[in-house]
SEZAKOL-76610 format. One record per residue (C-alpha): residue number from 1; residue in three letters; x, y, z. Coordinates in steps of 0.1 Angstrom, whole numbers, plus 2048, in hexadecimal, padded with zeros to 3 digits. Layout:
BEGIN
<pos NUM	code ALA	px X	py Y	pz Z>
...
***
This chain:
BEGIN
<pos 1	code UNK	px ABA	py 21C	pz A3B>
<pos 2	code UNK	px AA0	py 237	pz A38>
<pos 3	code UNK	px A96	py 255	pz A50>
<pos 4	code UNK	px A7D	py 259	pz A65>
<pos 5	code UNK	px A68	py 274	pz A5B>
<pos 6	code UNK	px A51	py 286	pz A69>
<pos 7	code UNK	px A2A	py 276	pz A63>
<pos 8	code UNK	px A1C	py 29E	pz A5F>
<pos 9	code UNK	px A3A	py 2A9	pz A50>
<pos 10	code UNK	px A42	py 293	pz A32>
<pos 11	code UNK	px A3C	py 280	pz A12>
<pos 12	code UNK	px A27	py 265	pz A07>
<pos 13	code UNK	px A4B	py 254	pz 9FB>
<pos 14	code UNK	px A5D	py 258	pz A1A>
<pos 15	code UNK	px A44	py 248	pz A2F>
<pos 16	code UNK	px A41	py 22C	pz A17>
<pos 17	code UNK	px A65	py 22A	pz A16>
<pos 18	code UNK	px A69	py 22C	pz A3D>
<pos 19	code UNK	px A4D	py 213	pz A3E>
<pos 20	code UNK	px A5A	py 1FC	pz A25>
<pos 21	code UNK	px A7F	py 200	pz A30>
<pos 22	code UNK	px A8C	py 20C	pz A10>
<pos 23	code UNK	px A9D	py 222	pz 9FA>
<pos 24	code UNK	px A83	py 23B	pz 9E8>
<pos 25	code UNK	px A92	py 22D	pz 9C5>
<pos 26	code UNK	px A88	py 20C	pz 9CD>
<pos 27	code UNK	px A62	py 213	pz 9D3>
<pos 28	code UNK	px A52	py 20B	pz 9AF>
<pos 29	code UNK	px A63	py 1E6	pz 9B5>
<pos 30	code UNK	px A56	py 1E1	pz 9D8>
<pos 31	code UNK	px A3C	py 1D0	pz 9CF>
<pos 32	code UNK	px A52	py 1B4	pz 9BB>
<pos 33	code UNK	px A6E	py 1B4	pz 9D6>
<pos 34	code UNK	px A51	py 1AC	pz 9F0>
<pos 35	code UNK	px A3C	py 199	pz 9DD>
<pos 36	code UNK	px A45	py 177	pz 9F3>
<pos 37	code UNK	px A3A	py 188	pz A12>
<pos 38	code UNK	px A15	py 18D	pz A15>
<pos 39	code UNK	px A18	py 198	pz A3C>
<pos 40	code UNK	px A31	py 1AE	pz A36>
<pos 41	code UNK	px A39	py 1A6	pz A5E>
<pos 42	code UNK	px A1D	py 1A8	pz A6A>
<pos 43	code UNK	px A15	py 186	pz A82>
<pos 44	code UNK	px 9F3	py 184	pz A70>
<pos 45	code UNK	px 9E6	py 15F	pz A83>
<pos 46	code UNK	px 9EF	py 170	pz AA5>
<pos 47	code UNK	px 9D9	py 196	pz A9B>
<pos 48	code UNK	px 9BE	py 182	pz A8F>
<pos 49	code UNK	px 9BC	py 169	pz AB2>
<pos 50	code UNK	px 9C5	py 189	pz AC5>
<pos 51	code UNK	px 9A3	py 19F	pz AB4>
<pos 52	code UNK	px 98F	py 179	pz AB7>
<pos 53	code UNK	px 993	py 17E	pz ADD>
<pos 54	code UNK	px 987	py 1A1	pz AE1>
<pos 55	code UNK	px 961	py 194	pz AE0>
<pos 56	code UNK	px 947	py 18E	pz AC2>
<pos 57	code UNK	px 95B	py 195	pz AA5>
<pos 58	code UNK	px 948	py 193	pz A88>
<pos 59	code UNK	px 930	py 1B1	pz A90>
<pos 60	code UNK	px 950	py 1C7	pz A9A>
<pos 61	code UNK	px 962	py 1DB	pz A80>
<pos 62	code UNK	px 982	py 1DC	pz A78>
<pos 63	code UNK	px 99E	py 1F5	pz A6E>
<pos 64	code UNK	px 9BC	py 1EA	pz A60>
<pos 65	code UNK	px 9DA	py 209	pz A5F>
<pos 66	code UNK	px 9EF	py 206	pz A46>
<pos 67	code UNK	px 9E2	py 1E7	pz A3E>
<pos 68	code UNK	px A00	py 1DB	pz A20>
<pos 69	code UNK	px 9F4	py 1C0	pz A08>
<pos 70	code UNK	px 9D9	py 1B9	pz A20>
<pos 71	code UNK	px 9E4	py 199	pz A33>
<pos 72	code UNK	px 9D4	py 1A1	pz A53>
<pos 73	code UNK	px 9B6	py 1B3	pz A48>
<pos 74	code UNK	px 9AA	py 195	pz A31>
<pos 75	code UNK	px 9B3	py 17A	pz A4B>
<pos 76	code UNK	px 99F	py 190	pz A66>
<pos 77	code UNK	px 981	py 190	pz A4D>
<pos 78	code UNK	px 983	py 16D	pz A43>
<pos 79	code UNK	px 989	py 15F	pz A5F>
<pos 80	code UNK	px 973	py 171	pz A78>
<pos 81	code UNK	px 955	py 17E	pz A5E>
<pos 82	code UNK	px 95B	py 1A5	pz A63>
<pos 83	code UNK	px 95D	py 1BB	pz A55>
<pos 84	code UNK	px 97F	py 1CF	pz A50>
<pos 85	code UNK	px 986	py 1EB	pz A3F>
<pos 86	code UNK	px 9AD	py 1F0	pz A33>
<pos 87	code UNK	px 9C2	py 211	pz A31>
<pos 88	code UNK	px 9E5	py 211	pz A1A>
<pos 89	code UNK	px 9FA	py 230	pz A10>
<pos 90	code UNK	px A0D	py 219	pz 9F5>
<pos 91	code UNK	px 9F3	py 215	pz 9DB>
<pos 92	code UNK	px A00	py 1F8	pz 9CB>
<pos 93	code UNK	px 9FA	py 1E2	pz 9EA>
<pos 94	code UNK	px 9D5	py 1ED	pz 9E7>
<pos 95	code UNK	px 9D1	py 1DD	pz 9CC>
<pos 96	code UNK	px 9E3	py 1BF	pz 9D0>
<pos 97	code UNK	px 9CA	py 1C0	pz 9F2>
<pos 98	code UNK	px 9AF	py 1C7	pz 9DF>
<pos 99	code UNK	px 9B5	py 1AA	pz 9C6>
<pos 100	code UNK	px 9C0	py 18C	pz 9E8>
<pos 101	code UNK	px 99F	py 196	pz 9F8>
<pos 102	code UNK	px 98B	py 18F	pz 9D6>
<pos 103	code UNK	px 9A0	py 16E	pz 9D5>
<pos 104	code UNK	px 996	py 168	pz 9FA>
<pos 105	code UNK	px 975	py 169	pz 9F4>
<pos 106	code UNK	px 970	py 189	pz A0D>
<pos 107	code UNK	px 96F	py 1A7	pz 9F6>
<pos 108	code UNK	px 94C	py 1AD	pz A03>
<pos 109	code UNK	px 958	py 1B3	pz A25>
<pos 110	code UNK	px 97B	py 1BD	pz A21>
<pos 111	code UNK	px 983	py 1DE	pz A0C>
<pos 112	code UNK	px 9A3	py 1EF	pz A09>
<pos 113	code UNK	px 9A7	py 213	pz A04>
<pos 114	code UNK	px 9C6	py 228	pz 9FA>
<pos 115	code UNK	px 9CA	py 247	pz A12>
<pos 116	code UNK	px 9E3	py 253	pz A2E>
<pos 117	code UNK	px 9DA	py 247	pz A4E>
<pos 118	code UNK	px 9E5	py 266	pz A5E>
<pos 119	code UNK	px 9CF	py 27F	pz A4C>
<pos 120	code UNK	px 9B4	py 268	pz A4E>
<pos 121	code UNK	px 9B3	py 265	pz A75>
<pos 122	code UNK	px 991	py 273	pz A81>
<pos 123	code UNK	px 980	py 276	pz A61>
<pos 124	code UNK	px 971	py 250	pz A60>
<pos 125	code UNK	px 957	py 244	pz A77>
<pos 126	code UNK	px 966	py 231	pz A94>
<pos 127	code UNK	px 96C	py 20C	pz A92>
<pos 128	code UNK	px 96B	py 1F5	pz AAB>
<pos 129	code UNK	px 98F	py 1E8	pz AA9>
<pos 130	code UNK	px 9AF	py 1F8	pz A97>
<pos 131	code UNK	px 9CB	py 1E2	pz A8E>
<pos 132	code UNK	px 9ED	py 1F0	pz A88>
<pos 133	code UNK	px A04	py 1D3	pz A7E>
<pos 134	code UNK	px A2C	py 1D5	pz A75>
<pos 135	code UNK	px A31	py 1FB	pz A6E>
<pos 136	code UNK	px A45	py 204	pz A88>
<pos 137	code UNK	px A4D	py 22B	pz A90>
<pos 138	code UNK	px A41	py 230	pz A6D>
<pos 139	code UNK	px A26	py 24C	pz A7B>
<pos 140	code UNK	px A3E	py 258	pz A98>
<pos 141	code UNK	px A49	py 252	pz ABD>
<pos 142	code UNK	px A2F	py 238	pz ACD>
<pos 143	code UNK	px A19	py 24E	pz ADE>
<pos 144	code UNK	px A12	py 265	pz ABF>
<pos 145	code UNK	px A0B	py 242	pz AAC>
<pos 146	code UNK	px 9F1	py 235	pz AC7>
<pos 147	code UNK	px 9E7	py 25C	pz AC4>
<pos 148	code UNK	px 9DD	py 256	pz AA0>
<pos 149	code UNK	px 9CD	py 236	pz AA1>
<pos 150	code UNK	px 9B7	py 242	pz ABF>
<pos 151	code UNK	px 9A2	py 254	pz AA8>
<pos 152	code UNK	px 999	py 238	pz A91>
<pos 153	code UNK	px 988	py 226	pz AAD>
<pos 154	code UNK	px 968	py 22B	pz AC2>
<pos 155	code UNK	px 969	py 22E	pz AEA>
<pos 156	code UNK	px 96F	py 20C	pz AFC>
<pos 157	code UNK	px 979	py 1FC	pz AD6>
<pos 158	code UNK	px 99D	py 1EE	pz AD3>
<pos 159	code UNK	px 9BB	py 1F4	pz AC2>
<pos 160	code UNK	px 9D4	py 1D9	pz ABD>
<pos 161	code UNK	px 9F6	py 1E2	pz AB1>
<pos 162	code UNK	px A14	py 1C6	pz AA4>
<pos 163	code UNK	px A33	py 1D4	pz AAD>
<pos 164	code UNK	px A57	py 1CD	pz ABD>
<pos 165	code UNK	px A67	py 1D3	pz ADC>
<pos 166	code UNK	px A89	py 1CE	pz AEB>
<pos 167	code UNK	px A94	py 1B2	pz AFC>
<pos 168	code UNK	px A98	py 1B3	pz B21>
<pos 169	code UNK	px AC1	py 1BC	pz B26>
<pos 170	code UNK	px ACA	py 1C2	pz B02>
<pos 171	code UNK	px ADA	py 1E5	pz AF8>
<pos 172	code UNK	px ADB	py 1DD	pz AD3>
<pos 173	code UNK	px AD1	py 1F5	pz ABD>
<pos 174	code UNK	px AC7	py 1F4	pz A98>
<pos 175	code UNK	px ABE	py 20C	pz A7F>
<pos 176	code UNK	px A98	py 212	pz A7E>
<pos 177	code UNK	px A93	py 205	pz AA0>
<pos 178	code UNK	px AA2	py 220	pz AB6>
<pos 179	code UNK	px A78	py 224	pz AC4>
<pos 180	code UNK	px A7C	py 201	pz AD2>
<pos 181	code UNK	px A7C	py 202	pz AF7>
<pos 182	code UNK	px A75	py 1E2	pz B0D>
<pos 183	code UNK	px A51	py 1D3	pz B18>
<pos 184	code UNK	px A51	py 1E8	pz B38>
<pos 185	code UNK	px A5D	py 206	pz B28>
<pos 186	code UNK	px A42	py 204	pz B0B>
<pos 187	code UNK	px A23	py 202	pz B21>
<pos 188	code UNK	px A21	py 225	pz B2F>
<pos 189	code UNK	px A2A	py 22E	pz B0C>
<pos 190	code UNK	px A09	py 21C	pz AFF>
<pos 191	code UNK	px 9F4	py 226	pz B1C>
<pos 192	code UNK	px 9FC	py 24C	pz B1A>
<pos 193	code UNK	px 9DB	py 25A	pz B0D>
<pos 194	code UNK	px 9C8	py 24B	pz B29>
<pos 195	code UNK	px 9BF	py 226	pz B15>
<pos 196	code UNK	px 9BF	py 209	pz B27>
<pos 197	code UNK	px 9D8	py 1EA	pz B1E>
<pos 198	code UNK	px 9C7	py 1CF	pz B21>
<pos 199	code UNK	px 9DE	py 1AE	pz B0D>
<pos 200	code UNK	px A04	py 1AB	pz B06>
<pos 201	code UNK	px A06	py 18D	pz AEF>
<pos 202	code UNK	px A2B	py 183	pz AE4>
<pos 203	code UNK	px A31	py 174	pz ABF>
<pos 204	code UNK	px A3F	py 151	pz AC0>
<pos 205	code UNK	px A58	py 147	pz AA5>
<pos 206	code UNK	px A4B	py 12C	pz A8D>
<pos 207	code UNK	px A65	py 10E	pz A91>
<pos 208	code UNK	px A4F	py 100	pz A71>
<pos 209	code UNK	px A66	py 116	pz A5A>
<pos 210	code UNK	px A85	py 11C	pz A6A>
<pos 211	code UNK	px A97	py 101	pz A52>
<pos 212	code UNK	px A86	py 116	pz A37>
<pos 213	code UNK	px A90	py 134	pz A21>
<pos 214	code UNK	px A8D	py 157	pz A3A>
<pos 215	code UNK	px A7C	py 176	pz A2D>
<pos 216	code UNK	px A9E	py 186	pz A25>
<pos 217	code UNK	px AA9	py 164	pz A10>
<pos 218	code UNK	px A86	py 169	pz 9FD>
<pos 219	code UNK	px A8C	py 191	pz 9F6>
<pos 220	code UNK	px AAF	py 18C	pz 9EC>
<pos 221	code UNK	px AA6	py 174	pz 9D0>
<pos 222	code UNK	px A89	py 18E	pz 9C1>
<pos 223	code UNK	px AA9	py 1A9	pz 9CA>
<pos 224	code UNK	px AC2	py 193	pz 9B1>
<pos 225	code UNK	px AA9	py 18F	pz 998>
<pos 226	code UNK	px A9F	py 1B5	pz 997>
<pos 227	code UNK	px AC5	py 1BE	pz 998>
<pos 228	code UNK	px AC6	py 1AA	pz 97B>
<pos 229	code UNK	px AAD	py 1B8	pz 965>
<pos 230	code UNK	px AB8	py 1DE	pz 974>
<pos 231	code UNK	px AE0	py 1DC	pz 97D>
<pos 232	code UNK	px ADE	py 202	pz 982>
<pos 233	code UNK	px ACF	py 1F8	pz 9A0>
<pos 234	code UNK	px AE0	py 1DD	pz 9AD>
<pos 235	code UNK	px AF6	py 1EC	pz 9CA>
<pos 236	code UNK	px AD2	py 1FB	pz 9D7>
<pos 237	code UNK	px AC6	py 1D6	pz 9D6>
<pos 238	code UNK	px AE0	py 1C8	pz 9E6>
<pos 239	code UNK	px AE0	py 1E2	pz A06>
<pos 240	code UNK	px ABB	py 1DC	pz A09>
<pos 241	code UNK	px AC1	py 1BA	pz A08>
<pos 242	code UNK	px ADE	py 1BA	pz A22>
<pos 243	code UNK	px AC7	py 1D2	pz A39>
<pos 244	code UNK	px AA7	py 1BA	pz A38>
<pos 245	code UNK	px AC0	py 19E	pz A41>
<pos 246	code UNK	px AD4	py 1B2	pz A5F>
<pos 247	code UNK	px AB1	py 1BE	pz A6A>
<pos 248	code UNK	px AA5	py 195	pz A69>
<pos 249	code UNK	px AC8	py 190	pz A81>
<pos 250	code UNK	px ABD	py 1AF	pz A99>
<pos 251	code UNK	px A9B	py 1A6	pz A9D>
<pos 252	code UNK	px AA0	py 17F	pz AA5>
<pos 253	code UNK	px ABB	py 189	pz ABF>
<pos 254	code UNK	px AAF	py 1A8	pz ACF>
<pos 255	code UNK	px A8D	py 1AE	pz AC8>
<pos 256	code UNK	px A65	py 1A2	pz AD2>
<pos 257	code UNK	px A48	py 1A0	pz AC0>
<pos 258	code UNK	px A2B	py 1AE	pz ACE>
<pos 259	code UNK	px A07	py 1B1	pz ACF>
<pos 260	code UNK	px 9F8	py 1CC	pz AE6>
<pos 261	code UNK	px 9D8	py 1D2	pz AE8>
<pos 262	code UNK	px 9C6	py 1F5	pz AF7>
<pos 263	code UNK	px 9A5	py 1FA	pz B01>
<pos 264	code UNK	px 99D	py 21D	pz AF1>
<pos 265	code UNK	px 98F	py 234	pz B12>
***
């Protein structure tokens, strides 16, 4: 497991490696360990019907936060007409953004740009909606993220963050997830700058795959075929592997999906 660093006090790597939930060495094959898993966790249908219902879409624009290989952001444009613009700090998921948009048919209204989120607050002219989809504490405690994605949006736009909380009445705790707190317990947390919250959507498990392969069964057959070809890296593999699949356990047991959505003040 990786740690936690601080967003204005570290590297490029070690938020990518915090992001991505893996060892620093194991970055340059990321993108071939993840290549099955376009959403990288993100629940992509549920962001896009979630931004659908804040009002007329297609005129809105979009900002997608660490945005990954660009799941959301090209389902957003496609599916709603807007336009969306796409922020990554791991440039090789730019590109591989940069090349599904071009394959969706949306590159005109769906770019992708390679840049750190956090340095960037402020700078770009507001959007009307912010997404934030799967990344966890990656930019700190809750209230310093909801601090940071604030500024990428204009007064009374939205921001819509896809995250996990707690279960009601569990105490189990897992690596990574120590900011997880229950619903009631992350509201205030949310709400703290003075933004209104104004949806609370929960993710619903999709009983059409259950008899399928999981993402853990998907990344540990990329993970045996990389050990393979690198066996100097094969016990790294293998306890990424093992993580992804404890982590699959944890979150199934103990954890929610969530969409929240603020109304910037």
């Amino acid at each position: 497991m990786t740690t936690r660093p601080d967003p204005h006090q570290r590297t490029a790597e070690s938020m990518i490696a915090t992001a991505l939930e893996m060892d620093p060495e194991l970055l340059s094959f990321a993108p071939e360990l993840l290549a099955d898993l376009d959403a990288l966790g993100a629940d992509v249908p549920l962001i896009v019907s979630t931004v659908a219902g804040l009002g007329d879409s297609r005129d809105a624009t979009i900002v997608d936060l660490g945005s990954g290989k660009g799941a959301a952001a090209i389902a957003l444009a496609r599916t709603l007409g807007c336009a969306v613009h796409g922020i990554e700090l791991f440039e090789p998921f730019v590109h591989t953004a940069r090349d599904a948009a071009e394959a969706a048919g949306v590159s005109d209204r769906c770019r992708f740009t390679h840049g750190d989120i956090v340095q960037l607050a402020g700078t770009l002219p507001p959007a009307d909606v912010a997404v934030f989809a799967a990344l966890g504490d990656v930019l700190g405690p809750l209230e310093v993220t909801v601090g940071i994605l604030r500024r990428y949006v204009r007064p009374g736009g939205h921001i819509v963050i896809n995250d996990s909380c707690r279960r009601d009445g569990s105490t189990a705790t897992f690596p990574g997830f120590e900011h997880c707190v229950t619903l009631a317990e992350t509201r205030p947390r949310l709400t703290a700058h003075g933004d209104e919250l104004v949806a609370e959507l929960l993710e619903t498990n999709d009983e059409s795959t259950e008899d399928g392969p999981t993402e853990p069964d998907v990344i540990a057959a990329r993970a045996a075929e990389l050990a393979r070809r690198n066996p100097e890296l094969a016990e790294k593999l293998r306890a990424f592997v093992d993580d992804q699949r404890a982590e699959y356990e944890h979150l199934d047991a103990h954890m929610l999906g969530v969409v929240w959505v603020l109304r910037r003040h």
